[in-house]
TORKOL-10257 format. One line per 3 residues: number of its first residue (from 0); their letters; for each residue x negated, y negated, z of C-alpha. Coordinates in steps of 0.25 Angstrom, whole numbers, plus 5000, padded with zeros to 4 digits. Example, Ala and Ser with C-alpha at 12.3 -4.5 7.8 and 13.67 -1.06 7.14 Angstrom:
BEGIN
0 = AS = 4951:5018:5031 | 4945:5004:5029 .
end
This chain:
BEGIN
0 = XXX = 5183:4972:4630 | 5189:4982:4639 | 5197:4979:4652 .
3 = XXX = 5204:4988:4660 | 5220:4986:4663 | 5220:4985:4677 .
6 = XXX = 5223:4973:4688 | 5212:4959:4688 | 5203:4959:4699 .
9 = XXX = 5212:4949:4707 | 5220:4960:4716 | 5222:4974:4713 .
12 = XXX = 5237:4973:4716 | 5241:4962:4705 | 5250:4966:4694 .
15 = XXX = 5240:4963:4681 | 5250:4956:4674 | 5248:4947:4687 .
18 = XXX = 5240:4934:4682 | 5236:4939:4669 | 5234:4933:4657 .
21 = XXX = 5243:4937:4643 | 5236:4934:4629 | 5249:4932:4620 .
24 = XXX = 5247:4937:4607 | 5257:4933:4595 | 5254:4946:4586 .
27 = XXX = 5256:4937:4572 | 5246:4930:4576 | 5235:4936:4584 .
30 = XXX = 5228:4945:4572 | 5231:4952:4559 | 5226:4965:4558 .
33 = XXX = 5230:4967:4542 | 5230:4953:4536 | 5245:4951:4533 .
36 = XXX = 5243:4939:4540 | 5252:4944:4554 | 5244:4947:4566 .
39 = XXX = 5249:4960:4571 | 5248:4970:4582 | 5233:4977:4576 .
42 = XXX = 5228:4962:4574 | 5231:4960:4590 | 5224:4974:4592 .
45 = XXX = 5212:4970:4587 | 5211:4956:4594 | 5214:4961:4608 .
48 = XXX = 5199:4961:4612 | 5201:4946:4612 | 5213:4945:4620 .
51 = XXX = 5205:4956:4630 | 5193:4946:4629 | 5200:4935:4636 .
54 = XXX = 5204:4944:4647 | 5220:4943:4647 | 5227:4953:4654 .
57 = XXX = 5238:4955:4644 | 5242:4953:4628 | 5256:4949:4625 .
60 = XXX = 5261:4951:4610 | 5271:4942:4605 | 5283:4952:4598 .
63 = XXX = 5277:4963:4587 | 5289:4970:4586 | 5298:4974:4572 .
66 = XXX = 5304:4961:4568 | 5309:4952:4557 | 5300:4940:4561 .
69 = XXX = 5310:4930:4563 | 5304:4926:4574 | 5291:4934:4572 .
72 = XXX = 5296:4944:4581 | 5305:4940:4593 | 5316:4945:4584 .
75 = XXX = 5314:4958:4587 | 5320:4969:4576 | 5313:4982:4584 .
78 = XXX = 5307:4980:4598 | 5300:4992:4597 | 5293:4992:4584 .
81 = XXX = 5283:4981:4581 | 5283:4973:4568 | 5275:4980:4554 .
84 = XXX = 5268:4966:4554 | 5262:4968:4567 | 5259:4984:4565 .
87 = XXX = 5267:4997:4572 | 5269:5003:4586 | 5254:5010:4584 .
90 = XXX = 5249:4995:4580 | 5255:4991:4595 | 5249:5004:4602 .
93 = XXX = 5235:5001:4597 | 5236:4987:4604 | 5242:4990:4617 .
96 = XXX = 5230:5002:4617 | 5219:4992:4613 | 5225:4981:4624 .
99 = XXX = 5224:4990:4635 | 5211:4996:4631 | 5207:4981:4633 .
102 = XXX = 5213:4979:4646 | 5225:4970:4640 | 5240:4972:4644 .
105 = XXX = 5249:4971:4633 | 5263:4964:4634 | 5273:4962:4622 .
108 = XXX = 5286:4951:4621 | 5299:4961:4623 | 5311:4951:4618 .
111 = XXX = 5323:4956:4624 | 5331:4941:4620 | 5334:4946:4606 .
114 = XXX = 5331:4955:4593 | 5330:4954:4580 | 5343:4953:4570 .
117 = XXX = 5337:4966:4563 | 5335:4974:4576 | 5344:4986:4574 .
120 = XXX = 5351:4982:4586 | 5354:4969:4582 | 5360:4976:4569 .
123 = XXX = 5368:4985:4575 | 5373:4975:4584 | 5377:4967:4573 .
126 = XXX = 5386:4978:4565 | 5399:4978:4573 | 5405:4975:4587 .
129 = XXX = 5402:4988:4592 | 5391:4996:4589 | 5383:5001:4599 .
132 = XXX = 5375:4988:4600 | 5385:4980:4596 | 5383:4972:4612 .
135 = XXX = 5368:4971:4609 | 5367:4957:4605 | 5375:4946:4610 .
138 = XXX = 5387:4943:4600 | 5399:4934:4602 | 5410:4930:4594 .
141 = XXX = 5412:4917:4588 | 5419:4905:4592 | 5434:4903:4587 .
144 = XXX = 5427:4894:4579 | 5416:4902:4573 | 5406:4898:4582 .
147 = XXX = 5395:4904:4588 | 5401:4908:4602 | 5394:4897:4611 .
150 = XXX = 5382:4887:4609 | 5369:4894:4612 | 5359:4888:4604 .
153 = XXX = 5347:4897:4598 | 5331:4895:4603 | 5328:4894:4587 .
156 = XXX = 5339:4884:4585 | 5354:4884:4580 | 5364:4894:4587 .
159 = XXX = 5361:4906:4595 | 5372:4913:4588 | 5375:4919:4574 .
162 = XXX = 5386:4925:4568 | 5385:4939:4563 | 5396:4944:4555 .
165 = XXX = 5395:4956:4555 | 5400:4957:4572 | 5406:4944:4567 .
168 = XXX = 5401:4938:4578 | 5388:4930:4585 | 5377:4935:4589 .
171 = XXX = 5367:4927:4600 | 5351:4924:4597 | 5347:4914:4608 .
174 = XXX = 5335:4912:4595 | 5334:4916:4581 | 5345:4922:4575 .
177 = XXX = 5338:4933:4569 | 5335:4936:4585 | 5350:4941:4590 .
180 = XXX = 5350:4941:4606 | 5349:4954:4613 | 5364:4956:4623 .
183 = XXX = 5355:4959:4637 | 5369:4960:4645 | 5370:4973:4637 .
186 = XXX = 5361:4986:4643 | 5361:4992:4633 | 5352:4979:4629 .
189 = XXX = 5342:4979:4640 | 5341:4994:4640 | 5337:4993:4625 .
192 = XXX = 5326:4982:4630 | 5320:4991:4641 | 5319:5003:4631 .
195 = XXX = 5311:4992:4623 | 5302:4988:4635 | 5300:5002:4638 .
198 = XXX = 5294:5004:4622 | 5284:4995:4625 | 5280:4999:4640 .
201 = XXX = 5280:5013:4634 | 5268:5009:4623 | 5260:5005:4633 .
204 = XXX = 5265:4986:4635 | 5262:4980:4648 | 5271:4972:4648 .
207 = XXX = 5282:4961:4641 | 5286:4947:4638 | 5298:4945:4637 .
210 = XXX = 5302:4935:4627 | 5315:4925:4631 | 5321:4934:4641 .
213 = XXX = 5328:4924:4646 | 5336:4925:4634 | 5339:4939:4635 .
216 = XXX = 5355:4938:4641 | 5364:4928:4638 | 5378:4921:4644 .
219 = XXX = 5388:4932:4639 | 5399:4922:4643 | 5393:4915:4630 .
222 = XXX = 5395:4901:4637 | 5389:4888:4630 | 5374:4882:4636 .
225 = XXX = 5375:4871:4641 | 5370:4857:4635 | 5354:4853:4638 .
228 = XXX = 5352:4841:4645 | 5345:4830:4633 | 5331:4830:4641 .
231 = XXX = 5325:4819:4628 | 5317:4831:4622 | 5318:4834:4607 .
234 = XXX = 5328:4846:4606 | 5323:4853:4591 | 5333:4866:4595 .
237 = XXX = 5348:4868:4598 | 5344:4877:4609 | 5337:4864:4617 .
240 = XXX = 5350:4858:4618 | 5357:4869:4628 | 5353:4873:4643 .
243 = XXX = 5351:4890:4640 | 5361:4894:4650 | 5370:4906:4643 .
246 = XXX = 5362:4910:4632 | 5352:4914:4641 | 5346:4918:4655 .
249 = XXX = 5356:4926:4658 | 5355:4929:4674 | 5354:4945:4671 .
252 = XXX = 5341:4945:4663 | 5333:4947:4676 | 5342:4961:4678 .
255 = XXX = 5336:4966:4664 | 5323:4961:4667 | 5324:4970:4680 .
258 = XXX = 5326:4981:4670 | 5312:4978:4661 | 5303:4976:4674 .
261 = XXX = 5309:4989:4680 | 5304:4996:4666 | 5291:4987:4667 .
264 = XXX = 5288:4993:4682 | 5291:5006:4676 | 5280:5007:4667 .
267 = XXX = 5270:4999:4676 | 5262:4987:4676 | 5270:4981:4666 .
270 = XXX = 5271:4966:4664 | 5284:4957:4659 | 5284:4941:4658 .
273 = XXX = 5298:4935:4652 | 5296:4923:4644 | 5306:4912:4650 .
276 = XXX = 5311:4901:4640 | 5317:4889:4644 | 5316:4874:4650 .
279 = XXX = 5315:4879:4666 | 5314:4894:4665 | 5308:4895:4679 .
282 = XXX = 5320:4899:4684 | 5323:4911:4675 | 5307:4917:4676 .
285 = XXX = 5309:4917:4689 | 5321:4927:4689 | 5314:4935:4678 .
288 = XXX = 5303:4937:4687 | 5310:4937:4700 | 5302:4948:4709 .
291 = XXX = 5297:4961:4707 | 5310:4969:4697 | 5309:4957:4685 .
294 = XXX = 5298:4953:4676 | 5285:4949:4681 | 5282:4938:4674 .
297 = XXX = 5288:4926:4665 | 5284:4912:4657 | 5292:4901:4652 .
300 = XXX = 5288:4888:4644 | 5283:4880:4653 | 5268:4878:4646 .
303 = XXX = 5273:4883:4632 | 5282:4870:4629 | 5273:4859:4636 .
306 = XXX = 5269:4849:4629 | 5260:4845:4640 | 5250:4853:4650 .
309 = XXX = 5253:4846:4663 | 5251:4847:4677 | 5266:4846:4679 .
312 = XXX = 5269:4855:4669 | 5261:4865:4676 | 5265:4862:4690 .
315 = XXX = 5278:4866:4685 | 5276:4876:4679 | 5269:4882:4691 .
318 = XXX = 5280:4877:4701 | 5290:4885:4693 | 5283:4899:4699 .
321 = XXX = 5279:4898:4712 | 5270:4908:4719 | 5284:4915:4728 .
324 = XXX = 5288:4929:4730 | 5299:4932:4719 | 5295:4921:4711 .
327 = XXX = 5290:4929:4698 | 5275:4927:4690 | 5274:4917:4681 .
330 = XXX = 5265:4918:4666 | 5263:4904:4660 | 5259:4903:4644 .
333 = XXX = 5254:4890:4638 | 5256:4893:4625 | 5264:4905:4616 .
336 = XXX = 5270:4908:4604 | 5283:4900:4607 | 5276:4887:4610 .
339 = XXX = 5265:4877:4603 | 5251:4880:4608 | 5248:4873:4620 .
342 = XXX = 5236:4866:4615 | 5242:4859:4604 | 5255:4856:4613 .
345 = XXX = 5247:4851:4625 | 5235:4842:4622 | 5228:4835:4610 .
348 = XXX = 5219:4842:4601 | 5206:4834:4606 | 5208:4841:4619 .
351 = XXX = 5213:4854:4615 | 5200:4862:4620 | 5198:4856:4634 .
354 = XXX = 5213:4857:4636 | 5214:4873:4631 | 5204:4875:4642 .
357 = XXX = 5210:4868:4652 | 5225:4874:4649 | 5219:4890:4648 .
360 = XXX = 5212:4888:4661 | 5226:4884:4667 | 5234:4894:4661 .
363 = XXX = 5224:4903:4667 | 5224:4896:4681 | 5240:4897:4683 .
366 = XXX = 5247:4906:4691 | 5253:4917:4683 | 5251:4924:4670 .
369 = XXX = 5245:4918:4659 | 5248:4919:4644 | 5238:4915:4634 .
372 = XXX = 5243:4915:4620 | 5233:4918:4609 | 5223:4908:4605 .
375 = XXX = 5225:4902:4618 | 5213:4906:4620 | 5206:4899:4609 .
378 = XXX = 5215:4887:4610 | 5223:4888:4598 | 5231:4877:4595 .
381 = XXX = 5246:4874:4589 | 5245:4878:4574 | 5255:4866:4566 .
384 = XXX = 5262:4876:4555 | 5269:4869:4544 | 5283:4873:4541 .
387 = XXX = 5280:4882:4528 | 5272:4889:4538 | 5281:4890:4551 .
390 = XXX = 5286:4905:4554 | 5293:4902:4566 | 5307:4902:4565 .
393 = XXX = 5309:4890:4578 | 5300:4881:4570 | 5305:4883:4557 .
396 = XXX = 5321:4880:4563 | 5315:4868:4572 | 5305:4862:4562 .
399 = XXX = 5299:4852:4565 | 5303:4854:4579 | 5296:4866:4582 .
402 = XXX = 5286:4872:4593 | 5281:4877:4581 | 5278:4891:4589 .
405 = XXX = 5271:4894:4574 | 5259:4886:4579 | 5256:4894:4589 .
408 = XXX = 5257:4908:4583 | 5244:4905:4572 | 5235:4915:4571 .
411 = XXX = 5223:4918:4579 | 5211:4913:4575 | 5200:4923:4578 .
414 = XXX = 5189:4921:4568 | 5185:4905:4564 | 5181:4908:4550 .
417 = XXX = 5188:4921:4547 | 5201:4920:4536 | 5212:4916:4545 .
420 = XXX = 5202:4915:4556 | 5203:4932:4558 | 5218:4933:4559 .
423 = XXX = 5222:4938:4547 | 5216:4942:4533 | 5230:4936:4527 .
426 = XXX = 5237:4925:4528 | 5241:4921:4543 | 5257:4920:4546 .
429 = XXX = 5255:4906:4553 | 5245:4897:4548 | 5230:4898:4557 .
432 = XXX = 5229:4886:4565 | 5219:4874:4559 | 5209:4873:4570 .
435 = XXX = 5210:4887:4576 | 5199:4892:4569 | 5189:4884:4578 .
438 = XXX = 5197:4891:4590 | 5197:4905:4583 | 5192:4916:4593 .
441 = XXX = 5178:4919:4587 | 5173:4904:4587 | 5178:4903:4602 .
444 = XXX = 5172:4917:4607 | 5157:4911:4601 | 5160:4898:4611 .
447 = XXX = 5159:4901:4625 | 5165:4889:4630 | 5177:4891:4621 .
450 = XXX = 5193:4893:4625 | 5192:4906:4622 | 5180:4909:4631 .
453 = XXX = 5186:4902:4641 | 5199:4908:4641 | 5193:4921:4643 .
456 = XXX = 5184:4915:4657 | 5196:4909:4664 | 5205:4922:4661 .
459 = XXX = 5194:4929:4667 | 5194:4918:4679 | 5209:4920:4681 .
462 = XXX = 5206:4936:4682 | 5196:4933:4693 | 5203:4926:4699 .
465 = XXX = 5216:4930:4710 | 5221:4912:4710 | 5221:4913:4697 .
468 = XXX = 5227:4928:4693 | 5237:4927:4704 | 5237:4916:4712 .
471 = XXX = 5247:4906:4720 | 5247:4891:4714 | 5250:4879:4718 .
474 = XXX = 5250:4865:4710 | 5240:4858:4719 | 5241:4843:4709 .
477 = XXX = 5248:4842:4696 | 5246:4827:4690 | 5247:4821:4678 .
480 = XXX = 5234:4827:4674 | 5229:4834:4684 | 5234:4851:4688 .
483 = XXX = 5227:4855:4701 | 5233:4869:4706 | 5229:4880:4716 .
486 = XXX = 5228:4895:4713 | 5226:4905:4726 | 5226:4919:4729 .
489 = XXX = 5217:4930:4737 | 5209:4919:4743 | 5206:4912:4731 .
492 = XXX = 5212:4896:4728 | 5208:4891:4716 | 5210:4876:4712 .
495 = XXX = 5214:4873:4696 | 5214:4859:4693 | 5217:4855:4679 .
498 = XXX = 5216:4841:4672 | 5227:4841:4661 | 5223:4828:4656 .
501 = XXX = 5214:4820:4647 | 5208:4812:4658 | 5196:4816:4668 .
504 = XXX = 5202:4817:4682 | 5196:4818:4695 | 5198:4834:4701 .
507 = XXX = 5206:4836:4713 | 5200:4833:4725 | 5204:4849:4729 .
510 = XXX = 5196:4852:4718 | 5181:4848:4724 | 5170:4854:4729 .
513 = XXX = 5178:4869:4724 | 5172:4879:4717 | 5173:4877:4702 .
516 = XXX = 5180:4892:4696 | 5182:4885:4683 | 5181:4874:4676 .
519 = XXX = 5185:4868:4661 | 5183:4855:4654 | 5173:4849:4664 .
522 = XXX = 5181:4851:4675 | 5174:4850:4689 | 5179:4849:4703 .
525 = XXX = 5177:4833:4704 | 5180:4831:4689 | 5193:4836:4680 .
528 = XXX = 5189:4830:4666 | 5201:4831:4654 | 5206:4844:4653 .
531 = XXX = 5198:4850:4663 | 5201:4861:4672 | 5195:4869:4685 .
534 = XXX = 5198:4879:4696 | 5190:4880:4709 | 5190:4888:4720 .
end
């Protein structure tokens, strides 16, 4: 399947990043191409007919780059090479040649937050007070006591300091301690980031994600974070229990983002979406994304955390990005490989199919990018992994605790009945998931009324469609059960009404007599039965 890389039909002036939809890829996962048993770059290669088949704008792949694993690589050791286990540089050529033969963008996670310990600049950093990059990594000096020089606390849990004799000093990692943080106040830093960005541009990327950026710059006063307020939830880290003022979000991050979209813009047509952790991020996307000189898109947990899909939740959501001049474009992602999958975490297994219908047609109807991650398509569902199993090192730390991100990074099932349902000829890294060969791709491609099939026609509708791709929205009801919203633009007002419950309810007055543009679950303009969704014109 061919596809030419040039704007949808909806306006010949939209950017193409515009209302598009990303396929994420987690490269351990997706294919094997040699049978170690670790999906890997020529694996991805030889899959990406399937992610052209669904009619995505653009692939995303999660970090391939030379590491030691400790977090199966966001601790970074070369951030120009790319790991033996998921091939070579030509391995990486071959797919972004064979993506845009297809007519698929690709984009790759730049993590600027921090590197690896066994990066070289970490170790020359390390060796003494004043070598060259001595000021590359953020150290400090113990406490008269001995102890670390304040109270941050790590994203992985424990301290975010350690103690390096050697400098005989501490050194900062906002997560593992294998993962030292990157000193951004220092240019010699962010000109060393840009000449990575510019690597990647020159191979011929589209674009980036740009892992925890808002952990890029830190308080270089050092001072303490300030207590959380106890809101009654279960706290399983020592990083819940402080409000991150100092060891992140520092208020010059947006001049060095400046900096990446300039080099962006000089290369043309290139797309950069930050991801934004936190409990109210809102605030600090909107500065990332602040008009036309800092990046043009970004996502925080919102849908990725939820423990519930409901009307409220996505009223919020929506509320937090209005449709304003200067107010930046939103991408929304229901589920990643930080976070359960949504199907597991967000209804019972009895109504898992009707429900993974209903919640891809709504990711598809909101304003803004959408980011499907791999076998959403087919509906996979949260793998439970035992602890022998577990690879994760925040779940392994936490156990029992855990968002278990393991269970969400299993392989792909492609083949029902082949060894390891067509991932590997080995033996898989993550177990397969139970009941995901009944969900593998080949068994859905034969059934046309299957999630996959569907996924592919309401991608399809959204690229038709100028409400859906670009359009204004406004939450028309948002009830205990019951999402009714309205999407506009060139002439065209769409009405998406969606029951999020488990009862039949009557459709909204607004809703009769309109023309029926798509309909899931049994849904009709009188009638929304459980689970059931529709938009009419």
């Amino acid at each position: 399947m061919n596809r030419v890389l040039a704007p949808q039909p909806d306006t010949d002036t939209r950017e193409w990043w515009r209302g598009s939809v990303i396929y994420q890829i987690y490269p351990r996962s997706f294919a094997d191409s040699n049978g170690d048993g670790v999906g890997d770059l020529a694996g991805v290669t030889a899959h990406l007919d399937h992610v052209a088949s669904l009619g995505v704008d653009a692939v995303w792949l999660s970090p391939f780059f030379t590491s030691p694993m400790r977090d199966f690589g966001y601790d970074i050791s070369d951030f120009c090479g790319v790991d033996p286990v998921f091939g070579t540089l030509a391995d990486f050529d071959a797919l972004i040649a064979r993506a845009h033969q297809l007519g698929l963008r690709v984009l790759i996670d730049q993590v600027y937050s921090h590197s690896s310990d066994q990066h070289p600049w970490f170790q020359e950093s390390r060796a003494s007070r004043d070598n060259p990059k001595a000021d590359w990594y953020v150290w400090a000096d113990a406490r008269p006591d001995g102890s670390p020089p304040n109270n941050w606390q790590s994203v992985f849990g424990g301290p975010a300091w350690t103690w390096d004799a050697r400098r005989g000093q501490y050194y900062l990692h906002n997560f593992l301690r294998e993962q030292p943080d990157l000193n951004f106040h220092n240019p010699a830093v962010q000109e060393a980031a840009l000449g990575v960005a510019r690597f990647w541009f020159e191979r011929g990327v589209d674009g980036f994600r740009l892992d925890a950026i808002n952990f890029t710059m830190h308080d270089p006063e050092l001072r303490d974070n300030p207590p959380a307020p106890d809101i009654g939830a279960p706290r399983t880290r020592s990083f819940d229990f402080q409000q991150h003022i100092y060891n992140q979000s520092h208020t010059d991050i947006p001049l060095f983002l400046e900096k990446l979209r300039a080099l962006a813009d000089d290369f043309g047509g290139r797309f950069t979406v930050a991801e934004v952790g936190g409990p109210a991020p809102e605030p600090e996307m909107h500065l990332f994304t602040e008009g036309e000189t800092r990046l043009n898109s970004a996502y925080g947990f919102n849908f990725l955390y939820a423990d519930r899909l409901t009307p409220a939740l996505v009223q919020g959501a929506v509320a937090g990005w209005p449709h304003a001049p200067g107010i930046g474009w939103p991408s929304w992602a229901f589920e990643n490989h930080d976070a359960p999958r949504a199907i597991s975490r967000w209804i019972a297994s009895e109504h898992a199919a009707a429900f993974a219908r209903l919640k891809m047609l709504l990711l598809l109807s909101l304003r803004g990018n959408a980011i499907l991650y791999y076998g959403e398509e087919l509906g996979l569902t949260q793998v439970e992994i035992g602890f022998e199993h577990l690879r994760d090192p925040e779940a392994i730390t936490n156990w029992p605790l855990t968002l278990s991100r393991d269970g969400a990074r299993t392989p792909m099932p492609w083949k029902a009945d082949a060894p390891q349902l067509g991932f590997t000829q080995g033996r898989p890294w993550l177990p397969l998931g139970p009941d995901h060969a009944a969900l593998a791709v080949d068994r859905q491609e034969a059934d046309p009324e299957s999630l996959l099939n569907l996924t592919r026609r309401l991608i399809a509708l959204r690229h038709s469609s100028p409400a859906l791709m670009t359009g204004s929205i406004t939450i028309r009801q948002a009830d205990e059960a019951l999402l009714l919203f309205e999407r506009e633009a060139g002439g065209q007002t769409l009405l998406c009404a969606f029951n999020l419950g488990d009862n039949a309810l009557p459709a909204p007055a607004a809703l009769h007599g309109r023309r029926v543009v798509q309909a899931i679950n049994g849904a009709t303009p009188e009638l929304l039965p459980p689970f059931a969704a529709l938009i009419a014109e």
